[in-house]
C-alpha positions in Angstrom: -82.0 127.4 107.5 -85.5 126.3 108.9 -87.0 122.7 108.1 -89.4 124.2 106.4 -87.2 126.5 104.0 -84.6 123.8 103.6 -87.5 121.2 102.2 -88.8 123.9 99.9 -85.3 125.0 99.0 -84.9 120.6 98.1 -88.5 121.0 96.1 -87.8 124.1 94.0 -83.9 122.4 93.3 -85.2 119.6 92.2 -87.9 121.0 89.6 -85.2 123.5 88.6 -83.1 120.6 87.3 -86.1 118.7 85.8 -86.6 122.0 83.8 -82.9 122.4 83.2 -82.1 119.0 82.0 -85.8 119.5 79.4 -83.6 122.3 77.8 -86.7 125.0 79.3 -85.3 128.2 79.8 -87.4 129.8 82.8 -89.1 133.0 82.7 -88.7 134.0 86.6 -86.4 131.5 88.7 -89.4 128.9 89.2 -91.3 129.9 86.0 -91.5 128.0 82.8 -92.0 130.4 79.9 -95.2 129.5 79.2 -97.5 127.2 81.5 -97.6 124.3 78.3 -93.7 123.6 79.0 -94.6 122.6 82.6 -96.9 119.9 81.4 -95.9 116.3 80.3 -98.7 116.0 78.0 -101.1 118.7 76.3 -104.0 119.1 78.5 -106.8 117.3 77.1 -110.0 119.7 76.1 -111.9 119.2 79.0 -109.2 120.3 80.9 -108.0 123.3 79.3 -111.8 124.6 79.5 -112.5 124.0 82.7 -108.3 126.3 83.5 -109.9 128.3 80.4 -113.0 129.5 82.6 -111.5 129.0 86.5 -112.0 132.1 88.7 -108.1 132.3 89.5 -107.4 132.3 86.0 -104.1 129.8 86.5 -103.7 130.1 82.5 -102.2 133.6 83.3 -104.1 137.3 83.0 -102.0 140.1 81.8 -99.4 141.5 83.9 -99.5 138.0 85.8 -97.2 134.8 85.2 -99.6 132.1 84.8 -100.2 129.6 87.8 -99.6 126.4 85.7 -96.4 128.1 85.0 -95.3 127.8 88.1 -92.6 124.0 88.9 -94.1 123.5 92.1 -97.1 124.2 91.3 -99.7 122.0 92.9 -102.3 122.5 90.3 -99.5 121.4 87.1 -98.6 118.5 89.3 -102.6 117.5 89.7 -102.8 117.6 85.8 -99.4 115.9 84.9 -100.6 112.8 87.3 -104.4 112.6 86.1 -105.5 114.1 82.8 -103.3 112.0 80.7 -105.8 109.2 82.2 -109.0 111.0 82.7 -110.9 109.5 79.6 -109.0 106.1 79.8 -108.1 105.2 82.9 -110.4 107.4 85.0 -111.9 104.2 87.8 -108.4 103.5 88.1 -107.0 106.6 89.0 -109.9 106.8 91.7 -108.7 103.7 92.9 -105.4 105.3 93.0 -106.7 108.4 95.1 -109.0 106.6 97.2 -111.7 108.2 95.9 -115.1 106.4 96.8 -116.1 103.1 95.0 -117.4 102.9 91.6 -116.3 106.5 90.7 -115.3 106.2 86.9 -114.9 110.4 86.2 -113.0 112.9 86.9 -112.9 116.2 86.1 -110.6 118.8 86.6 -110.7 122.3 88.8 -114.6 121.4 89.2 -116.0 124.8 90.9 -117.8 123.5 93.9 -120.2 126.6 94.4 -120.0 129.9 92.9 -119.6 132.6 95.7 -122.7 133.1 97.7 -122.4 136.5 99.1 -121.8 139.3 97.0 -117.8 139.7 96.5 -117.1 136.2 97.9 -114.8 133.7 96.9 -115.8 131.1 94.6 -115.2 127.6 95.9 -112.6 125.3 93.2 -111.4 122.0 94.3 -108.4 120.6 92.3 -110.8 117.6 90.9 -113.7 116.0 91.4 -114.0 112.0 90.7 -117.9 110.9 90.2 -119.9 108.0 88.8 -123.2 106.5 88.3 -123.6 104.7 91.6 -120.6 106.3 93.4 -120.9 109.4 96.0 -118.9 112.0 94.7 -115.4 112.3 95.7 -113.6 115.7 96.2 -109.5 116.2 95.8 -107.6 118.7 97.4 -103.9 118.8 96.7 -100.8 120.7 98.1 -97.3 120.1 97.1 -95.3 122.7 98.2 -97.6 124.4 100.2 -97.1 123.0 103.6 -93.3 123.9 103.6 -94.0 127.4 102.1 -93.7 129.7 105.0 -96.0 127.5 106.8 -96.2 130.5 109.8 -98.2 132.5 107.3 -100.6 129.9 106.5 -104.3 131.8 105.9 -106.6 131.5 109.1 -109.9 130.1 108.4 -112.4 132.6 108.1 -116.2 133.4 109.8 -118.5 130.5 108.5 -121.7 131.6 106.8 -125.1 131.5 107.7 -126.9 128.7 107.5 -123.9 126.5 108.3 -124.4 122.9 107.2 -121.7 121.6 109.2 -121.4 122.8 113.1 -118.3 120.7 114.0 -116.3 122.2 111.3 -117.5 126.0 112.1 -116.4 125.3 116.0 -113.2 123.8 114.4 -112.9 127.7 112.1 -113.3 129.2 115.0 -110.8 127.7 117.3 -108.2 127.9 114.4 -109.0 131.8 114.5 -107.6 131.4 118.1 -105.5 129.4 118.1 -103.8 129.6 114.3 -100.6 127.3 114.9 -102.4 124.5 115.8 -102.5 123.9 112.0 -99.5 125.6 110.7 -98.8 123.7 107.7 -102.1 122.2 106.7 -104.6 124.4 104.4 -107.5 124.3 106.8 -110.0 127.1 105.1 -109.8 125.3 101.8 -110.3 121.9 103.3 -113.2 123.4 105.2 -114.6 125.1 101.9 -114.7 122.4 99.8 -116.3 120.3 102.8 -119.0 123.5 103.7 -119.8 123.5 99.8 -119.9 119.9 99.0 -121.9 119.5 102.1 -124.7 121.8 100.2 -124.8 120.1 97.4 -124.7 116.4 98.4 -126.2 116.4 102.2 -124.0 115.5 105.5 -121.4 112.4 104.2 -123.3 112.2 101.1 -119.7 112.8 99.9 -115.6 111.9 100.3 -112.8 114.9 101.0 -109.3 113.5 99.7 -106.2 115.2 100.4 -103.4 114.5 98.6 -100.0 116.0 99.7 -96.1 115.6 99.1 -93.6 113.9 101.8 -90.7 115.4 102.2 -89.6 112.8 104.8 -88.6 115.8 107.3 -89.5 117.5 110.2 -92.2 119.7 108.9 -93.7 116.5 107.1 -94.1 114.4 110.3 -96.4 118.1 111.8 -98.0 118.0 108.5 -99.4 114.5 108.9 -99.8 115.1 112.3 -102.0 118.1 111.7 -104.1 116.1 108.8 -104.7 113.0 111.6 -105.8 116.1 113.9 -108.2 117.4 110.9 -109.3 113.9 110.3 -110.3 113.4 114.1 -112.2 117.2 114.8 -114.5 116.4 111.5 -115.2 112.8 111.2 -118.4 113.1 112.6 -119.5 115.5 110.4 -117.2 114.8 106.7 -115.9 111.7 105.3 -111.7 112.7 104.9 -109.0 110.3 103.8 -106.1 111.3 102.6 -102.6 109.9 100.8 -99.5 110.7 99.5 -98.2 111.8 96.2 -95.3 109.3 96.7 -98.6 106.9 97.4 -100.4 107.8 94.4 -97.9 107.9 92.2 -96.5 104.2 93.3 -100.3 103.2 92.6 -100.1 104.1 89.3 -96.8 103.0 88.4 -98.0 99.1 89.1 -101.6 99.9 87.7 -102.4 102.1 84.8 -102.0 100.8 81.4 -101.9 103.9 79.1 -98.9 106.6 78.8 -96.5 104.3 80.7 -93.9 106.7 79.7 -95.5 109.6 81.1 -95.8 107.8 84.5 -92.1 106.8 84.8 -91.8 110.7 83.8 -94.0 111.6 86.4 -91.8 109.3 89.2 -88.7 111.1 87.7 -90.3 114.6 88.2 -91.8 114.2 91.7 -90.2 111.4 93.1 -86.8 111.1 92.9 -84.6 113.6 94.8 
C-alpha cells in the first residue's frame, strides 16, 4: 500500500474506533449518523449559524451526508478544538494557533469574500481570529487531506483581474505547470484565502495560519516540505505561519482553563494512535 493510503488507512482506523468505543453506529463506513455525534460538545450558536448559512452547506442538503458528519473531517476537528473556547478562552486559543498578537475572537467558517464573478466560488476559511488592536488572523486547516489521494490534489486556478498579489499569481501559474511540485499541500485554497484577505486588509495587513496533522511518515515530511516551499515563494507578498494539530493541541492541554475534559477528549481523539 502507498504511504499515503496506509496513513489515511491509520487516520480513518483510528476515528472508526473513537466512534466505536462512543457506542455511534455510523451511517456510511466514516459517517456518524448525524453530524451532532461527531462533535464533543454542541456547537455554540454562533457557530451553528455561521454552518447554518455556509455556501457548502457542511450541515448536510438532501440527498447528501452532511460534511460535519464526516470522522476525518477537517472542519468537525476545527470545531471540537475551538468553539468549546471561543467565548472563554478565545486570546488563548490564538496564542495556541499563532494567530497575531492581541487577537481575542474567533469566529468560525468566516466567508472571506462572496464570489466576484458571476458563478464563482465563494471564498470560506475555517476561522478567522480578530481583535481591537490585532491584524486579523486567517486559519486554514487540513487533517486528512494531504494523505487523501494527494496525486489528485486540485491545481490552482487562473487568478482574476485586478490581482492584489503578483508573487502568488506567478506561484498559480507555475503550479498549473508544474502540479506535483505541491502534491499534498492545498495550494488554491491557501492562495484564496490570501487573494481575498489581501482585498480586504491591504498587502500583510493580515496573518495566513495553516494548521495540519502529522502523521510522522513519509508523506508528512513532503507535506512540510511543500508548506516551507509555500512559505518561501509568498513571504514577500503574505504573512504564513503555520503549526501542527499535535502542536496546538499540546498548547492547549498546558493552557486553557475551561472544558478540561473536552481537551484530554480531544488528545484521545486526535492524538493518540
Amino acid at each position: 500500500m502507498p504511504p499515503a493510503r496506509t496513513s489515511l488507512h491509520q487516520i480513518l482506523g483510528h476515528q472508526r474506533l473513537w466512534a466505536r468505543n462512543r457506542g455511534l453506529e455510523l451511517a456510511l463506513p466514516d459517517h456518524t449518523r448525524d453530524w451532532r455525534d461527531n462533535l464533543l460538545l454542541p456547537l455554540s450558536d454562533a457557530a451553528k449559524t455561521a454552518l447554518a448559512t455556509h455556501p457548502h452547506q457542511p450541515l448536510g442538503e438532501s440527498g447528501k451526508p452532511a460534511d460535519l458528519s464526516r470522522l476525518h473531517s477537517s472542519l468537525a476537528l476545527v470545531c471540537n478544538s475551538l468553539d468549546p473556547w471561543s467565548v472563554q478562552e478565545a486570546q488563548t486559543l490564538a496564542d495556541c494557533v499563532g494567530a497575531a498578537a492581541g487577537a481575542s475572537e474567533v469566529a468560525l467558517a468566516p466567508v472571506l469574500e462572496e464570489g466576484v464573478e458571476e458563478g464563482g466560488d465563494p471564498v470560506v476559511a475555517h476561522a478567522l481570529f480578530t481583535g481591537k488592536t490585532a491584524r486579523p488572523t486567517v486559519l486554514v486547516a487540513s487533517f486528512a487531506e494531504p494523505y487523501d489521494q494527494p496525486e489528485t490534489r486540485a491545481v490552482a486556478t487562473e487568478s482574476r483581474d485586478p490581482e492584489p498579489l503578483p508573487g502568488c499569481a506567478l506561484l498559480e501559474a507555475d503550479q498549473r505547470a508544474q502540479p506535483r511540485r505541491f502534491a499534498s499541500l492545498g495550494v488554491a485554497q491557501l492562495l484564496a484565502c490570501a487573494r481575498a484577505s489581501t482585498r480586504r486588509h491591504g498587502e500583510r495587513g493580515f496573518r495566513l495560519v495553516y494548521v495540519w496533522y502529522d502523521a510522522a511518515d513519509t508523506i508528512a515530511r513532503q507535506h512540510r516540505a511543500e508548506i516551507d516551499r509555500f512559505r518561501m515563494r509568498v513571504g514577500g507578498e503574505v504573512e504564513f505561519h503555520s503549526a501542527t494539530w499535535q502542536q496546538v493541541i499540546g498548547q492547549m492541554r498546558e493552557r486553557v482553563v475551561a472544558h478540561r475534559g473536552v481537551v484530554l477528549a480531544l488528545t484521545e481523539r486526535y492524538l493518540r494512535r
